[in-house]
C-alpha positions as CSV (number, residue, x, y, z in Angstrom):
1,X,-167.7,42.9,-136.1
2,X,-165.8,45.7,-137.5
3,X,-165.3,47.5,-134.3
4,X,-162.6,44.8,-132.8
5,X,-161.3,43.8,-136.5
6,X,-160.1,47.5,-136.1
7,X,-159.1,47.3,-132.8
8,X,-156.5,44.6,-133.2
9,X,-155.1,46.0,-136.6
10,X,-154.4,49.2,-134.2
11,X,-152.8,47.8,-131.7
12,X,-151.1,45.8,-134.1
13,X,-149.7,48.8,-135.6
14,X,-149.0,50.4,-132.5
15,X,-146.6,47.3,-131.7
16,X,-144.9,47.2,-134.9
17,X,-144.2,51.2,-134.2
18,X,-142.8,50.8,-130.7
19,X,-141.3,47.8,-131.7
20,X,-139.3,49.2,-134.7
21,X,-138.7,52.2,-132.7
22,X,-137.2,50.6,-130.3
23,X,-134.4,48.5,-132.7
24,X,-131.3,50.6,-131.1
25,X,-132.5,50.3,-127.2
26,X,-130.3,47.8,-126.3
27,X,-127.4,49.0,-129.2
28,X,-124.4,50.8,-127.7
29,X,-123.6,54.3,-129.8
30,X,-120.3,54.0,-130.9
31,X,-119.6,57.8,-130.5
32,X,-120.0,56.7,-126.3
33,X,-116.1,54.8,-126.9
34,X,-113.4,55.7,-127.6
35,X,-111.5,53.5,-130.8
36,X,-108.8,53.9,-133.0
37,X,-110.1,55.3,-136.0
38,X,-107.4,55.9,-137.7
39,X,-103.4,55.1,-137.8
40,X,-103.0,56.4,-134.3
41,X,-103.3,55.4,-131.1
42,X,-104.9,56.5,-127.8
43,X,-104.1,56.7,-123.8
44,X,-106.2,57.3,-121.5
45,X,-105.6,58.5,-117.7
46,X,-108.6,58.4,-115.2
47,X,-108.6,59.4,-111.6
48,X,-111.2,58.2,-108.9
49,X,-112.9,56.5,-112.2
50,X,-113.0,59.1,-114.5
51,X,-111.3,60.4,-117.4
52,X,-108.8,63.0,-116.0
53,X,-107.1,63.1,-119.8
54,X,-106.1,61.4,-122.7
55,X,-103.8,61.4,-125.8
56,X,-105.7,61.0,-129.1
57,X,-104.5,60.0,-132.4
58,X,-100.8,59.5,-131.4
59,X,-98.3,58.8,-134.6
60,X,-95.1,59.6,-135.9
61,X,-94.8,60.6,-139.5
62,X,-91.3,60.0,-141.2
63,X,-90.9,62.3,-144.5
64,X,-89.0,61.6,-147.7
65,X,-86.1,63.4,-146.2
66,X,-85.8,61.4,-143.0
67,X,-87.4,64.2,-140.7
68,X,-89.7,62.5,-138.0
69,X,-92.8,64.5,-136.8
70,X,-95.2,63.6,-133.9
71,X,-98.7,64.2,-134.3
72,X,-101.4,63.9,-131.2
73,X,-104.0,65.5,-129.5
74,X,-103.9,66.3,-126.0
75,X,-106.8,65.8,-123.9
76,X,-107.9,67.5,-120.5
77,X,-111.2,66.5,-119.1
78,X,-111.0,68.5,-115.5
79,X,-111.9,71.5,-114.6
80,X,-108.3,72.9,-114.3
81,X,-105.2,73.4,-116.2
82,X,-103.1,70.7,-116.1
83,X,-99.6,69.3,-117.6
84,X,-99.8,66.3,-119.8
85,X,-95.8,64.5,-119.7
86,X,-95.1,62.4,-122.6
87,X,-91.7,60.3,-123.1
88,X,-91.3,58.4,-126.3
89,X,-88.5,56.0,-126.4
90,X,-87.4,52.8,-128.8
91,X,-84.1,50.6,-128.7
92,X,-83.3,52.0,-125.1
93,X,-83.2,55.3,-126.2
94,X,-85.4,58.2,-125.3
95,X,-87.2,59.5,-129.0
96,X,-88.7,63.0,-127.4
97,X,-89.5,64.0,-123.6
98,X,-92.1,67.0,-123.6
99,X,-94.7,68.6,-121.4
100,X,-98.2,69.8,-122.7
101,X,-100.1,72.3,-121.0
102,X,-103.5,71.8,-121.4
103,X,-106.7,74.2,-120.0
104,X,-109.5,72.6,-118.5
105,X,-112.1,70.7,-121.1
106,X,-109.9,71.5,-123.9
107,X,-107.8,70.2,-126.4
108,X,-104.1,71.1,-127.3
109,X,-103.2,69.8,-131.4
110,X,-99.2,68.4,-131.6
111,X,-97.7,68.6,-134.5
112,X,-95.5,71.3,-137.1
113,X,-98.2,73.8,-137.9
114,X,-100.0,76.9,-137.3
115,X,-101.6,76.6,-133.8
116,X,-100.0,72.8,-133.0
117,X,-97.6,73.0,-130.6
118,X,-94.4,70.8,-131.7
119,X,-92.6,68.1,-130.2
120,X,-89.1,68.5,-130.7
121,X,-87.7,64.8,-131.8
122,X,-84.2,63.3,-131.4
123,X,-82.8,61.3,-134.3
124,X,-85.4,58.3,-134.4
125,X,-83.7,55.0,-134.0
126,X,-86.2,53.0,-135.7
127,X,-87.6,52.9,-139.5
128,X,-90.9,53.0,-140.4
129,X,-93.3,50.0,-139.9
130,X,-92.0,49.8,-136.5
131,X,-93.3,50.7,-132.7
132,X,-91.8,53.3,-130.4
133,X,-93.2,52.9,-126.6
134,X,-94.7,56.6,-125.3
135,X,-95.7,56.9,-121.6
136,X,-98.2,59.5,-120.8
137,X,-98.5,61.0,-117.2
138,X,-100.3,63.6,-115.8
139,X,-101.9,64.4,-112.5
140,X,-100.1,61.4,-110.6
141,X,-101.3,59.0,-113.3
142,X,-99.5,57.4,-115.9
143,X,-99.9,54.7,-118.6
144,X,-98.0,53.4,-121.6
145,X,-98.9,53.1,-125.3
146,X,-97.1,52.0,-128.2
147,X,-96.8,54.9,-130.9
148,X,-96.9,53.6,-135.1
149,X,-93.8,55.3,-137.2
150,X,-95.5,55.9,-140.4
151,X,-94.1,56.6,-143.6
152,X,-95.4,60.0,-144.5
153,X,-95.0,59.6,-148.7
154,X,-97.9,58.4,-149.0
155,X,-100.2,61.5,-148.9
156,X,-103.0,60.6,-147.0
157,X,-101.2,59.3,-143.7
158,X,-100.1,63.1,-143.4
159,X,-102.9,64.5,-143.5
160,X,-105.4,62.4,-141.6
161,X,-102.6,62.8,-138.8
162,X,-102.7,66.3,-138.6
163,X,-106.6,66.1,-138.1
């Protein structure tokens, strides 16, 4: 009588295991997408339905004095070097027009310091709170986002766009 009372407590244990084990089967993992984590925005440019590259965290931080920086990450996912064209523009006017070189599987940081290359900006015809159209192109691909202009007095909005 013993010998099956065991049995089926086993195998019920063995159930509750696999079947608690087995909770995050059918869950996607979120680290799998890309989202918008923060205050920027992303592009993404695929060929033959793949990532070829990307921009991540795309913003524009207006300081105290006016000045207007552009923070982003540059994103290659082939196996060559490639050129990454961005074109901001807002009220029929172009903001910035730059290239970024990128090596293959890497990543190039935009922004004002050490090791980020900058993106010259014209006088920005918009105030903060608004939305400044950016097209990204490269490799014969192109797509279009819309860029935030933050308010950079606020100390954290700097600093989680330059990371």
């Amino acid at each position: 009588m013993r010998r099956p009372r065991r049995l089926v407590l086993s195998a019920a244990a063995l159930g509750f295991a696999l079947a608690a084990s087995g909770c995050s089967v059918f869950s996607p993992v979120q680290t799998h997408d890309f989202y918008e984590a923060a205050d920027g925005t992303n592009a993404n440019l695929e060929q033959s339905g793949a990532l070829y590259a990307g921009m991540r965290n795309s913003l524009i931080v207006v300081g105290a004095d006016g000045s207007a920086t552009f923070y982003g990450t540059a994103v290659n996912y082939s196996d060559e070097t490639i050129s990454i064209d961005l074109e901001a523009s807002a009220e029929e006017s172009v903001v910035f027009s730059t290239s970024v070189s990128v090596p293959a599987h890497e990543t190039v940081a935009l922004g004002p310091d050490e090791g980020q290359q900058q993106v010259p900006l014209e006088q920005l015809p918009v105030e903060p709170g608004a939305l400044i159209d950016l097209d990204v192109s490269a490799g014969g691909e192109s797509t279009a986002i819309t860029v935030p202009v933050l308010e950079g007095s606020v100390g954290h909005l700097s600093e989680s766009a330059q990371g």
